[in-house]
N, C-alpha and C positions, 0 to 999 in steps of 0.2 A: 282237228276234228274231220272225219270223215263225212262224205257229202250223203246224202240220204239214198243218191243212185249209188254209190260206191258202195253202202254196207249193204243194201238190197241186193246190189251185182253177187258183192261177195255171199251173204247166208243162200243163194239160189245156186252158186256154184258150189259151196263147201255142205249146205245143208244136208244131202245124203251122206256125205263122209262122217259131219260129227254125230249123226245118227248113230249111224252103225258103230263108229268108234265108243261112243256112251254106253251103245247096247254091250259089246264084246267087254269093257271094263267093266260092266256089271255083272255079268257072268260068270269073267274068267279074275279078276285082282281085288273087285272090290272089296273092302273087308268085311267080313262076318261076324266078328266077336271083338274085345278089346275098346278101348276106350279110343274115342274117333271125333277128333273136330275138322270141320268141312267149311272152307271160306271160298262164297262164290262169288268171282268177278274179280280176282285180285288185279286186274289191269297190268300195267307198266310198270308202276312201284310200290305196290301193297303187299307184296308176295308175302306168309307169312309161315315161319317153318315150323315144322310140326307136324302141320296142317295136312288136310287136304284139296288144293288151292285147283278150282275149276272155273275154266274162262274158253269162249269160243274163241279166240284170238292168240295162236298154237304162232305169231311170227312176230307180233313186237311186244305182247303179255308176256309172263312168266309162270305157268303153270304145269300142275302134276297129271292133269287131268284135262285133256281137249273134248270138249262138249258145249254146244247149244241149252244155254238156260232154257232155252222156250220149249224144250222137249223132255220127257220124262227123267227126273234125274238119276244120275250112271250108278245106283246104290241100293241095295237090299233093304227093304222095309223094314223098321224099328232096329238099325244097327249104327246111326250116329247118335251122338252125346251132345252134339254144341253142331248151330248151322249160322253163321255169320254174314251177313252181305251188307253193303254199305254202297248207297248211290248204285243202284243196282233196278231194283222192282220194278221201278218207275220206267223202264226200258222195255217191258215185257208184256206184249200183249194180251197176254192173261192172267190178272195177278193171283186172282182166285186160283186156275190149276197151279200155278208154281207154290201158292202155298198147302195145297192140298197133298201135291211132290211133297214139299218142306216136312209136314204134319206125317204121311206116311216112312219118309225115314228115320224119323227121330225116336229114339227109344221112348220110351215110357217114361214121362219127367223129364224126357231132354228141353232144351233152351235154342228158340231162333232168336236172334240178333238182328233185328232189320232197321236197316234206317234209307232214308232219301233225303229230299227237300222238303223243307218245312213249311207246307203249305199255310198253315196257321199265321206262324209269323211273317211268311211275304206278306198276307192281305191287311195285318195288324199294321205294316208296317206301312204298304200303302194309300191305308188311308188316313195315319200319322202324315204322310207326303215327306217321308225318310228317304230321301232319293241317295243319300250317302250308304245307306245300310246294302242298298244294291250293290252289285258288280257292275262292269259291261264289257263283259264274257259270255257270251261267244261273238257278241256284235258289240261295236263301241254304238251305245247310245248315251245321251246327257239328256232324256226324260225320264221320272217316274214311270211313264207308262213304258219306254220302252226296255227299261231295264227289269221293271217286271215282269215283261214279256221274254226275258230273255231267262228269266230263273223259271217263271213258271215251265215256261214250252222250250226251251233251250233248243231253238230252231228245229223245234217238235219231234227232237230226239225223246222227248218226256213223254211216254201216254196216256200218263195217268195224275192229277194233282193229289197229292199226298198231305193228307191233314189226320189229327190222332182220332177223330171220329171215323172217320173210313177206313182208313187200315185198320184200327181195332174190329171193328164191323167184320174185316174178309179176315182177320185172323180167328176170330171166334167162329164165324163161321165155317173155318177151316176144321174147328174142333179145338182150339187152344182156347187154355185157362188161362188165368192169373197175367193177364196182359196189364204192362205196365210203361210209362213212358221213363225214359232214362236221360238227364243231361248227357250230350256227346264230348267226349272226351275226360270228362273228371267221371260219371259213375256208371255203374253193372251192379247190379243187386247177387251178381252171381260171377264176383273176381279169378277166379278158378280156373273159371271156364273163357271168360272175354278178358281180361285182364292186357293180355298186350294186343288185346284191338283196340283199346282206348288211345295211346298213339297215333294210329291212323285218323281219326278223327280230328280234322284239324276244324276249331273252332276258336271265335274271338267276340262274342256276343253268348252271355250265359244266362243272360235275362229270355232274350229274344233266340234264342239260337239259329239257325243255318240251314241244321242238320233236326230231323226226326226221327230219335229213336227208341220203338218199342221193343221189349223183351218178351215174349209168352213161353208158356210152357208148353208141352204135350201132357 
């Protein structure tokens, strides 16, 4: 993992690059018509083909698309079908614009896919005093408290806690309907369309899950 100065270094030196790069592929490639899913953040090993996979990280990501999540996305209003992100929101300092972004590119009836950390079931779980159901990732700790400090704020790479009341909340009022919570990894109310994101999802607690993920519409 990257130190908090290093990815600062870095989005202060690349930040006008992937600007202008988002802007020019919005302009000059992005697509207009046709059926279009859009997976942001594919990182290191998520890449998923088909797709159209956008990550700021254009040197050890694998991506179709070099752009800054935290800035308008690279894409023509109401021209995606499906927008997928996974361990992703909770990185972005405005969750509300990115899903505002989200909500204006999606066609009419398209599907976001979002998930992060399940806020819910950390707090469930530490006041159960589950101290197994933690990690200790990114930091080796052997408390309760410290391993849930380490999934909440994951050395405060996280800026936001993620529970199904509050994202539902900035999804709706993004302007999505039909917001719903989906088990990570076995279900999608909308196979079609997420059907091989459900692999990525790796999950091992389906009572309690890991992972929160809602579905809304436009």
């Amino acid at each position: 993992m990257l130190t908090r100065s290093a990815k600062a270094a870095f989005y202060s030196l690349a930040g006008p690059a992937m600007r202008l790069n988002g802007a020019l592929y919005r302009h000059s490639r992005a697509p207009r018509s046709g059926f279009q899913r859009v997976h942001l953040g594919p990182g290191q090993g998520k890449y998923i083909p088909g797709w159209i996979n956008v990550d700021a990280n254009m040197f050890t990501a694998r991506c179709d698309v070099w752009a800054d999540l935290r800035n308008r996305l690279p894409f023509h209003s109401g021209t995606i079908d499906a927008l997928y992100s996974h361990h992703v929101v909770e990185h972005l300092p405005d969750i509300e614009r990115h899903l505002s972004e989200a909500y204006r590119c999606l066609k009419p009836a398209g599907v976001y896919r979002v998930a992060g950390p399940n806020g819910d079931s950390a707090i469930r779980k530490f006041i159960a005093g589950d101290v197994g159901w933690f990690g200790d990732w990114p930091d080796k700790r052997s408390s309760i408290g410290g391993r849930f400090n380490n999934f909440i704020l994951c050395r405060n790479e996280h800026l936001a806690i993620l529970t199904e009341s509050y994202l539902r909340e900035l999804l709706e009022g993004a302007g999505f309907r039909d917001v719903a919570a989906c088990v990570p990894s076995r279900e999608t109310r909308f196979p079609d369309l997420f059907g091989t994101c459900l692999g990525f999802e790796q999950e091992d607690d389906f009572t309690t899950p890991r992972t929160l993920v809602l579905e809304a519409v436009k």
